[in-house]
C-alpha positions in Angstrom: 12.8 23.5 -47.3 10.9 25.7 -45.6 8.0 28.6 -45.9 8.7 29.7 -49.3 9.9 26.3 -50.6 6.6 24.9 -49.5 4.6 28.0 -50.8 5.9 27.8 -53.9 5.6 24.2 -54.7 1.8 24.3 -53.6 1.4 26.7 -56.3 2.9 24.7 -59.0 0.9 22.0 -57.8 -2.3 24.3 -57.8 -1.6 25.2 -61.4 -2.0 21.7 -62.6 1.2 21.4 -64.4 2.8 19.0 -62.6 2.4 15.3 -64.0 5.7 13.6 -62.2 5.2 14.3 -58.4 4.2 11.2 -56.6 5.5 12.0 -53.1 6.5 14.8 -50.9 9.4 13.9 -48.3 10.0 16.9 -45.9 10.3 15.9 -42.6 12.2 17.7 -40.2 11.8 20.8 -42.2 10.2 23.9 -40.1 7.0 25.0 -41.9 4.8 27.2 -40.6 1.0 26.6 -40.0 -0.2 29.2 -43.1 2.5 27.5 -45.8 0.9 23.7 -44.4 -2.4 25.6 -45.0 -1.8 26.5 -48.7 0.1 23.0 -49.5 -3.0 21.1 -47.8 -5.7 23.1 -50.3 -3.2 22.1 -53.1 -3.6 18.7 -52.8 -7.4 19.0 -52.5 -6.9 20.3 -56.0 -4.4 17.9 -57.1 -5.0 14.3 -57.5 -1.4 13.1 -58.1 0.3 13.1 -54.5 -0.1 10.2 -52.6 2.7 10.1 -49.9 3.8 12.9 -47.9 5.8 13.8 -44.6 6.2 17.2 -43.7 6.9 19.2 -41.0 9.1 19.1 -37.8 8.9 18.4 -33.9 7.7 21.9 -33.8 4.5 21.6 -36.3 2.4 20.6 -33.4 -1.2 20.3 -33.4 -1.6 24.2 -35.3 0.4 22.9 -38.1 -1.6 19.5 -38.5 -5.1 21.2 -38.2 -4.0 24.1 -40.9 -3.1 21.2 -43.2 -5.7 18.2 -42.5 -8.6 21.1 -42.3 -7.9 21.6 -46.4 -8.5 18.2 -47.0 -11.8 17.3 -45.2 -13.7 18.2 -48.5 -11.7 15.6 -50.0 -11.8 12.2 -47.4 -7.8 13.4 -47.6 -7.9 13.5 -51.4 -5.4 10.6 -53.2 -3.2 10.5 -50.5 -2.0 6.7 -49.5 0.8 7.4 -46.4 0.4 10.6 -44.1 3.4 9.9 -42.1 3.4 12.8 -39.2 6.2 11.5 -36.7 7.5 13.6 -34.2 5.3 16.3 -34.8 4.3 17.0 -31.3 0.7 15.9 -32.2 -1.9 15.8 -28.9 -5.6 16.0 -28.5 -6.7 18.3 -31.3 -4.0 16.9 -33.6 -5.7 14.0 -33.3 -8.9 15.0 -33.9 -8.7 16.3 -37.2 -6.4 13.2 -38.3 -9.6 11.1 -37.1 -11.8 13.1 -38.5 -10.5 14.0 -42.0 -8.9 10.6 -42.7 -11.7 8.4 -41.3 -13.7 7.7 -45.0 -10.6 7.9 -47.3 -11.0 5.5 -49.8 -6.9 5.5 -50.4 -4.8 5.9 -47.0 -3.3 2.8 -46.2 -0.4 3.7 -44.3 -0.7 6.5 -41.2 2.6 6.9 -39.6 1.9 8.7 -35.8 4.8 7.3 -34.0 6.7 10.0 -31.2 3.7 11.8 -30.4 3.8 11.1 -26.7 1.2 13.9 -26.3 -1.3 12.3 -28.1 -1.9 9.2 -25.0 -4.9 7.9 -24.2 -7.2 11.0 -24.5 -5.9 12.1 -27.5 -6.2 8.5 -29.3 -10.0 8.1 -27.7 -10.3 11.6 -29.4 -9.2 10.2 -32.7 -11.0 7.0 -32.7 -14.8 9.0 -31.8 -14.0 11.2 -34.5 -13.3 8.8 -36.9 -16.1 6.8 -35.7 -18.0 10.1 -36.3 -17.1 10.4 -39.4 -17.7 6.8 -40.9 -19.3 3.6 -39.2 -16.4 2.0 -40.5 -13.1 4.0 -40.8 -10.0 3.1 -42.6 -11.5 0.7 -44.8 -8.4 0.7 -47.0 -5.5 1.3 -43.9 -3.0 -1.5 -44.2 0.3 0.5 -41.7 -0.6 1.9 -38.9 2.1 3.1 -36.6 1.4 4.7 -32.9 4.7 3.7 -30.9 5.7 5.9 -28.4 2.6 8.0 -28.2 1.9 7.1 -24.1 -0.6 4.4 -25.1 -2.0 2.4 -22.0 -4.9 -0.3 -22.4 -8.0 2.4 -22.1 -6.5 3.9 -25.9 -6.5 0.6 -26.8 -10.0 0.0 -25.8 -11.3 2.8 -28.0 -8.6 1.8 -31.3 -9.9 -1.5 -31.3 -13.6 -0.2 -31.4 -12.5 2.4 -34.3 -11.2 -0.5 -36.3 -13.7 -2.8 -35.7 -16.4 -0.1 -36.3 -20.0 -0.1 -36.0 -21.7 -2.3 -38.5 -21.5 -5.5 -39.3 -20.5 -5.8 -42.8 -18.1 -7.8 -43.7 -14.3 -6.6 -45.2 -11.2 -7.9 -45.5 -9.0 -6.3 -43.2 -5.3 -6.8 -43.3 -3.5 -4.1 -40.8 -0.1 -4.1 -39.9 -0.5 -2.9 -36.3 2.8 -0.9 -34.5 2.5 -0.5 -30.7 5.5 -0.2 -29.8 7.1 1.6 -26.5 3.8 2.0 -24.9 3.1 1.4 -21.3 0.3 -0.7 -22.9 0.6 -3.5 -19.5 -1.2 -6.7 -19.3 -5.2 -5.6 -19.4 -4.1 -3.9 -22.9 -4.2 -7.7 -24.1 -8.1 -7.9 -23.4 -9.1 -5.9 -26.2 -6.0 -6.5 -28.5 -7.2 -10.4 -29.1 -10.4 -8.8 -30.7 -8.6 -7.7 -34.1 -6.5 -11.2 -33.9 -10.1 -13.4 -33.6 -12.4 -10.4 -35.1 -13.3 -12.8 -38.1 -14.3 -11.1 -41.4 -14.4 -12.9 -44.3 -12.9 -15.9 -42.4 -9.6 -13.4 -41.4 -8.7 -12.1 -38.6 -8.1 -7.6 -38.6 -4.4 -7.7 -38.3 -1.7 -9.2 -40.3 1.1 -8.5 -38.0 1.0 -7.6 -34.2 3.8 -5.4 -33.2 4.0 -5.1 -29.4 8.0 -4.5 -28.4 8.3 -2.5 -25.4 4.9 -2.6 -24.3 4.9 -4.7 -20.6 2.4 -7.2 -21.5 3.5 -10.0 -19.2 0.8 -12.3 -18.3 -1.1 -10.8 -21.5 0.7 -13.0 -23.5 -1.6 -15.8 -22.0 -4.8 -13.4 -23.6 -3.3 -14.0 -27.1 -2.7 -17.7 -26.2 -6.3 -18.4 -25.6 -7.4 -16.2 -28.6 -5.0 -18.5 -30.4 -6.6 -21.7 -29.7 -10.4 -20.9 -29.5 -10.8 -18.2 -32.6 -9.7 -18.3 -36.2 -6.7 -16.5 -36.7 -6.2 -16.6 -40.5 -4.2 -13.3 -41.8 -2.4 -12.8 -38.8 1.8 -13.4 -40.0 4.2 -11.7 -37.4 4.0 -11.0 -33.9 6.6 -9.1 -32.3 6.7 -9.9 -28.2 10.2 -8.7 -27.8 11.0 -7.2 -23.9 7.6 -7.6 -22.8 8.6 -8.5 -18.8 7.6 -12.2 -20.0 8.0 -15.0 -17.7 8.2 -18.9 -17.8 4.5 -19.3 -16.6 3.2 -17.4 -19.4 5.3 -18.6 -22.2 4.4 -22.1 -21.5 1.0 -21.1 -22.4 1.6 -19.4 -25.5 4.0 -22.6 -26.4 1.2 -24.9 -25.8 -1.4 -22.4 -28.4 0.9 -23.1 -30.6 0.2 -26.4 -31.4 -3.1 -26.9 -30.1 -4.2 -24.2 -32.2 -1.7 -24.5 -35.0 -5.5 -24.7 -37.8 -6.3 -21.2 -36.3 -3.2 -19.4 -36.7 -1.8 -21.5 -39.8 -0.7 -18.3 -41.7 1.4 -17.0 -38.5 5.5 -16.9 -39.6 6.8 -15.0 -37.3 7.3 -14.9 -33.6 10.0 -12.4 -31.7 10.2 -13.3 -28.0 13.2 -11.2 -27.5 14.6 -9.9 -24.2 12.3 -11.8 -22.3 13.8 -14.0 -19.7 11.3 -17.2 -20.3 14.7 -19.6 -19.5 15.1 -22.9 -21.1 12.3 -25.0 -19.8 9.5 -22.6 -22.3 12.1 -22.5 -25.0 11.9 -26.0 -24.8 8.2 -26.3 -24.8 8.3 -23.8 -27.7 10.6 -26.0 -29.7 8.5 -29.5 -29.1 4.9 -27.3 -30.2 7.0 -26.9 -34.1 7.4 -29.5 -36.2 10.7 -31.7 -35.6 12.3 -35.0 -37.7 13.2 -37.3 -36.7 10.7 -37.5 -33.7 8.0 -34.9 -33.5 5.2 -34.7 -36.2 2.6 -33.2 -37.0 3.5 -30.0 -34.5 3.5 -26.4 -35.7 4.7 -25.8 -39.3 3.6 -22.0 -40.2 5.9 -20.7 -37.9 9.8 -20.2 -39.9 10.8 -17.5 -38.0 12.0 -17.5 -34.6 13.7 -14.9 -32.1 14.9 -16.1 -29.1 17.6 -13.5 -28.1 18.2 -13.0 -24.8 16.1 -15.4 -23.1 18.5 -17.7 -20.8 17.1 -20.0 -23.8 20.1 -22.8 -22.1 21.8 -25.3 -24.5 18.9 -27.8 -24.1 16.9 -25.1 -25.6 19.1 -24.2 -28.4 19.5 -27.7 -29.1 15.4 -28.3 -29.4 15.1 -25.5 -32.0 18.2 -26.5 -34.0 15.9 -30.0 -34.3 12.8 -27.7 -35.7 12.2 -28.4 -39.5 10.1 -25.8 -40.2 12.4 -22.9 -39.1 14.4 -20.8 -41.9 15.2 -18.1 -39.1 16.7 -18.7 -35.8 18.5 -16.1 -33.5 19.8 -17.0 -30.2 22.1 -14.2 -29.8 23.1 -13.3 -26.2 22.2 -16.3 -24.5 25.6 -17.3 -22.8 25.4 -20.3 -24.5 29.6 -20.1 -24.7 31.6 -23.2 -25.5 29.3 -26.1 -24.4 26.6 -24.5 -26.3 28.8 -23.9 -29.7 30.3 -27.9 -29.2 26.4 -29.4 -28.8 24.9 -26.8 -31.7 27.8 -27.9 -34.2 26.8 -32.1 -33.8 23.6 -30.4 -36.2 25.3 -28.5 -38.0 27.4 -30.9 -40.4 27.5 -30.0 -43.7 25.5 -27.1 -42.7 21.5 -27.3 -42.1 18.7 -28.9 -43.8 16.3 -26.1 -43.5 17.9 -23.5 -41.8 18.8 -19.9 -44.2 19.8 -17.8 -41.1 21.3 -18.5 -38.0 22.3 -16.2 -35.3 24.7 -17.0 -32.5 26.3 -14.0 -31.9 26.7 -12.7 -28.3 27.4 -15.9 -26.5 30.9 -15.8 -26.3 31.9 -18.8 -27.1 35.7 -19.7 -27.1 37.7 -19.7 -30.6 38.4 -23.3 -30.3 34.4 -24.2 -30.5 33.9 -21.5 -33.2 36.5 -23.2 -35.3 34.9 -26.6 -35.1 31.5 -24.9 -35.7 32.5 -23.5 -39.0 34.9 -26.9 -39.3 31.7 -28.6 -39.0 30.0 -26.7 -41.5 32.5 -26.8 -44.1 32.5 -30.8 -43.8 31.1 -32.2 -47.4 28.6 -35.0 -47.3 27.7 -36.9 -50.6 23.8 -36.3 -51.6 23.3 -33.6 -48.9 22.4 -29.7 -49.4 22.9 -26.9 -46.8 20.1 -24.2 -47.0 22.2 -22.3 -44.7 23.1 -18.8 -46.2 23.7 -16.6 -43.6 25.8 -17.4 -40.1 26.3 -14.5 -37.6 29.3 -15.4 -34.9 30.5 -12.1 -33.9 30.2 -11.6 -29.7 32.7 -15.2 -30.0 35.6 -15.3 -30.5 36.7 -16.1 -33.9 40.3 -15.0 -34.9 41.0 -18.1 -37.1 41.5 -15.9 -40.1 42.5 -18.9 -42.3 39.2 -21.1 -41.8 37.3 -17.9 -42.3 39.5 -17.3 -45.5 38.8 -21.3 -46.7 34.9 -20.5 -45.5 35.0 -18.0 -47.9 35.9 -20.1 -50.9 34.5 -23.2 -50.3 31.6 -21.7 -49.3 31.0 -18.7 -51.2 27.2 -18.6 -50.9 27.4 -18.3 -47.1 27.5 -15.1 -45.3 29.2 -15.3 -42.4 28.6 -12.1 -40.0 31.8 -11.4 -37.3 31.2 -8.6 -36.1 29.1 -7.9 -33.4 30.8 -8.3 -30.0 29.7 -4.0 -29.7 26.4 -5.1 -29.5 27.3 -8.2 -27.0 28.8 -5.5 -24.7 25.5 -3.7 -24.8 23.3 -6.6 -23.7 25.5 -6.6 -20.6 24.8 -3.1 -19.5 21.2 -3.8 -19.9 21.9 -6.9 -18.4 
């Protein structure tokens, strides 16, 4: 799919006789900068494309500008995603993106992700240029997606003025923001908790936060406070997941939780991931949720919860196994072995109240305890219903082929998940 294929298909779409083409996926093809040129102008003319990704690692910022420069006329006509990843975007690339997309009425997904060359300058470029362009830009974006573009906190700075723009009517904003693999660092936080407390419309700017990658560490106590003293309505995910997050800091997020469970009462989802926050925050995380028999009136939003990889410790697994708002909990990889398996089973009798998914894969328990796990599930209780439907195990051993084989017809709803110990042998080389 390349120069002439491109040419070609801008024509028919110039002639106006095509009614059926929604969406143009093409990336990783080589086109050059003068067939982007004639495929941008025929989308100025046509009104009925409204995805496209096109282009390869070698379109760079000539190939955007000869595209995006067709479509200034036209706010970027009717299209919804512009997904340009990996197209060795930078300054000027930028720029035009900023400048041409800024007051479209219809783009609600932009897709920049590996565009390393972009960094701080080039995403300052694009946020003043969009800026430029409209007071408030992007009034309709809902995905945005700048992972791995060299992001530190001063592109930050300038993004969240961009999105926050320059007047003061209110809109409802609902962005899923992508960060990931950024050498955002703690400061980065300072302007984040802006689009999580920005209220519009009594809603924050973000619906989920996606930060994996990014070395926040003591930034997670900046989205703690936010937490607690500003509405947080809309936000639903946030993904914290190998963020070089310590004990100190997760305590404090544990304890926003709870005390400021009103403000983020919409918030789902929490990955804490690969960061080694041990047992005594895990713990603290599990007692802000709500709990029966015991703990009430703690967080109940929150149903799903990644702890992989934390040194979380059996008294921390235990905790969250105890959490009655939960429908998703992994604890893979955190050497919980046989103890952990033998104490995690007493809850799991019949199966689990609330629980849907439950990961324990990676801690390489013995096949005795697995076998007494599943034992355990498999018992029958009168008047009780497991909400248990999937169970991963593999990273344990688990060679008991014939209580797998009764698992499977006794409990046909349950998935049960074996095979992971590839990705258990990974965590120790990062490890």
């Amino acid at each position: 799919f390349g120069k002439e294929e491109v040419e070609r298909l801008a024509k028919i779409l110039m002639s106006g006789k095509n009614h059926n083409l929604k969406s143009i996926s093409a990336s990783g093809h080589s086109v050059p900068s003068s067939a982007l040129a004639k495929l941008g102008a025929a989308l100025k003319s046509h009104n009925g494309i409204n995805h496209i990704a096109i282009g390869d690692e070698n379109m760079g910022d000539e190939g955007v500008i000869s595209f995006c420069s067709e479509l200034k006329d036209v706010n970027g006509g009717t299209l919804e995603t512009l997904d340009l990843t990996f197209k060795s975007i930078s300054k000027e690339g930028a720029k035009i993106i900023g400048e041409v997309f800024a007051s479209s009425e219809n783009l609600k997904s932009l897709l920049l992700y590996r565009n390393p060359a972009i960094g701080d300058d080039g995403l300052t470029i694009f946020s003043n240029a969009a800026l430029a362009a409209s007071p408030n830009p992007f009034t309709s974006l809902q995905h945005l997606d700048l992972s791995d573009c060299n992001i530190s906190s001063k592109g930050v700075e300038s993004l969240v003025e961009c999105l926050i723009g320059h007047t003061t009517t209110d809109r409802f904003r609902s962005i899923n923001l992508t960060l990931n693999s950024n050498p955002l660092g703690s400061s980065s936080c300072d302007s984040l908790v802006r689009l999580i407390s920005e209220s519009k419309e009594e809603c924050c700017m973000l619906k989920s936060l996606s930060l994996k990658n990014c070395s926040i560490g003591t930034g997670l106590e900046m989205i703690a406070e936010a937490m607690v003293e500003h509405k947080c309505t809309g936000l639903e995910l946030l993904d914290l997941s190998n963020n070089r997050i310590e004990s100190v800091s997760a305590l404090k997020f544990a304890a926003s939780l709870e005390q400021g469970k009103h403000n983020i009462n919409e918030l789902k989802e929490i990955r804490l991931a690969e960061n080694n926050i041990g047992e005594e925050a895990v713990i603290a995380i599990a007692n802000s949720l709500e709990q029966l028999p015991g703990k009430r009136g703690g967080n109940s939003s929150v149903t799903v919860l990644d702890i992989s990889n934390t040194d979380c410790g059996v008294s921390g697994a235990i905790v969250l196994m105890k959490c009655t708002s939960l429908l998703s909990l992994r604890l893979f990889n955190n050497k919980l072995g046989t103890a952990g398996f033998d104490a995690i089973s007493a809850y799991l009798i019949g199966g689990h109240p609330n629980l849907q998914h439950l990961d324990l894969g990676g801690n390489r328990a013995e096949g005795k305890a697995v076998s007494q796990l599943l034992r355990n599930i498999l018992t029958e209780q009168e008047c009780y219903k497991s909400s248990l439907q999937t169970l991963e195990l593999g990273g344990n051993e688990n060679d008991d082929e014939a209580l797998f084989e009764e698992a499977r017809r006794k409990r046909p709803d349950l998935d049960i998940v074996r095979d992971r110990e590839a990705v258990a042998d990974e965590w120790d080389e990062v490890s």
